[in-house]
MIBA-141612 format. One record per residue (C-alpha): residue number from 1; residue in three letters; x, y, z. Coordinates in steps of 0.05 Angstrom, whole numbers, plus 32768, in hexadecimal, padded with zeros to 4 digits. Layout:
// MIBA-141612
<node k="NUM" r="ALA" u="X" v="Y" w="Z"/>
...
//
This chain:
// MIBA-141612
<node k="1" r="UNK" u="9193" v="7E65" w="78A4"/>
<node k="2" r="UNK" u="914B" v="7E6A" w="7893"/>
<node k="3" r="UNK" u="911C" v="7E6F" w="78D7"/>
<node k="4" r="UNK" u="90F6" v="7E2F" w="78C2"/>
<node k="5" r="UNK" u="913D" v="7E06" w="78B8"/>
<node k="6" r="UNK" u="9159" v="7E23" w="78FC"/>
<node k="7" r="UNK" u="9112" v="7E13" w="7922"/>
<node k="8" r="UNK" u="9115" v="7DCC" w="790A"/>
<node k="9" r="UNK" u="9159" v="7DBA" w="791A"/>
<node k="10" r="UNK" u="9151" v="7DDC" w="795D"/>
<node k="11" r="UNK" u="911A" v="7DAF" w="7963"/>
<node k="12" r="UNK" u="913F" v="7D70" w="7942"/>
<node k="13" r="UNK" u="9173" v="7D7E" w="7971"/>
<node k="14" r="UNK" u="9155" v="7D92" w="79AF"/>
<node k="15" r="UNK" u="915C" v="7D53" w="79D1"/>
<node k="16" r="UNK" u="9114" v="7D49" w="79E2"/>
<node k="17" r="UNK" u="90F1" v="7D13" w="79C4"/>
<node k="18" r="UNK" u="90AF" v="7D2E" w="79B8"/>
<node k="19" r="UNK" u="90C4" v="7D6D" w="799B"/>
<node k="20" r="UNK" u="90F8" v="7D37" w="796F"/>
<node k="21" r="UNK" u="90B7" v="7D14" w="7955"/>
<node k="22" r="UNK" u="9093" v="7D4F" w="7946"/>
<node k="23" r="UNK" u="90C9" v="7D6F" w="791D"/>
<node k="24" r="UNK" u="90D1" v="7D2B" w="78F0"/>
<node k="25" r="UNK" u="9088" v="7D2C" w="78F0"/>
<node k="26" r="UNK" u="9089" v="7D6B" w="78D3"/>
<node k="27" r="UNK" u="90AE" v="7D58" w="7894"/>
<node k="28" r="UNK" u="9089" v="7D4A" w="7857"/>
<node k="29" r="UNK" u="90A4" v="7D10" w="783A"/>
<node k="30" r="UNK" u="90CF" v="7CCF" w="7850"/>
<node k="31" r="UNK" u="9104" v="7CE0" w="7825"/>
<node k="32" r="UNK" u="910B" v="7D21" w="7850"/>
<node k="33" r="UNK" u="9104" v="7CFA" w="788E"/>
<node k="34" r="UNK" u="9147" v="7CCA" w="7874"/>
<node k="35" r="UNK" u="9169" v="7D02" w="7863"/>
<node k="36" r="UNK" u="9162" v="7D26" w="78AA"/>
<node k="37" r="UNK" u="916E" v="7CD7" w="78C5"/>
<node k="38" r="UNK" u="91AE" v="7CCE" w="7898"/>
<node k="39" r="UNK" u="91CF" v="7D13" w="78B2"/>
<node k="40" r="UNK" u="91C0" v="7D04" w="7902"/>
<node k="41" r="UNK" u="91E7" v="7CBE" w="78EF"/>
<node k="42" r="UNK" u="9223" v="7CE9" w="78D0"/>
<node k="43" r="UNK" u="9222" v="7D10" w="7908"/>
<node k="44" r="UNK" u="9229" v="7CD6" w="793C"/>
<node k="45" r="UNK" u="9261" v="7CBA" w="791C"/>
<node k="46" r="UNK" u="928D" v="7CF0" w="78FA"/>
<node k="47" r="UNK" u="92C2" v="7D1D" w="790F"/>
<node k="48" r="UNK" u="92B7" v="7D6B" w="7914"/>
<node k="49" r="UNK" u="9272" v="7D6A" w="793D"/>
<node k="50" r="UNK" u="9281" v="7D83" w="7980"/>
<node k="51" r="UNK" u="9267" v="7D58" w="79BB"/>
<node k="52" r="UNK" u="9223" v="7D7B" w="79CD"/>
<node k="53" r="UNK" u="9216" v="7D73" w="797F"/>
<node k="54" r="UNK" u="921A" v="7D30" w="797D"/>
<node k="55" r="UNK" u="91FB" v="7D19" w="79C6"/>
<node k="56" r="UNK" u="91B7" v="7D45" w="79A6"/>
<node k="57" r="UNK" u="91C9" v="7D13" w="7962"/>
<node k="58" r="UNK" u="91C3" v="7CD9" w="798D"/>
<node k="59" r="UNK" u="9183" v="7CF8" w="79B6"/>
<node k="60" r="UNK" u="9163" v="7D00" w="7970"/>
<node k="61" r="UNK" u="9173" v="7CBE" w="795A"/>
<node k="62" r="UNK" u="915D" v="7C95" w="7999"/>
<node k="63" r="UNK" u="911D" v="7CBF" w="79A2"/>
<node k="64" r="UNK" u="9115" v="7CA7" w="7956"/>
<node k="65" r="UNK" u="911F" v="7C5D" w="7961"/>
<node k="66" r="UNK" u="9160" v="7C57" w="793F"/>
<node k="67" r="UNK" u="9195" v="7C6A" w="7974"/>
<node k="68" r="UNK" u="91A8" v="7C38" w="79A8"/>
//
């Protein structure tokens, strides 16, 4: 995985909100930021993402304004 990619989802996934905002921030476009938005979603809801995976889905979300 290119170091960029892996940084950012470490970031994405890292459970802390600030460092959640700043990663979205980071992304160019909105169509980026849905994209990112759309695959945290998939990963709340479907099978094969272990439990860690998709508490730091639901971090991302909430610290995003879109996760309960």
């Amino acid at each position: 995985m290119d170091k960029w990619l892996e940084k950012f989802w470490g970031e994405i996934l890292s459970r802390e909100p600030q460092r959640i905002l700043a990663a979205m921030s980071s992304l160019p476009d909105e169509e980026e930021r849905a994209a990112i938005i759309a695959h945290l979603q998939r990963m709340t809801t479907e099978n094969g993402w272990l439990e860690p995976q998709r508490i730091s889905a639901e971090a991302a979300l909430a610290a995003l304004g879109i996760y309960k």
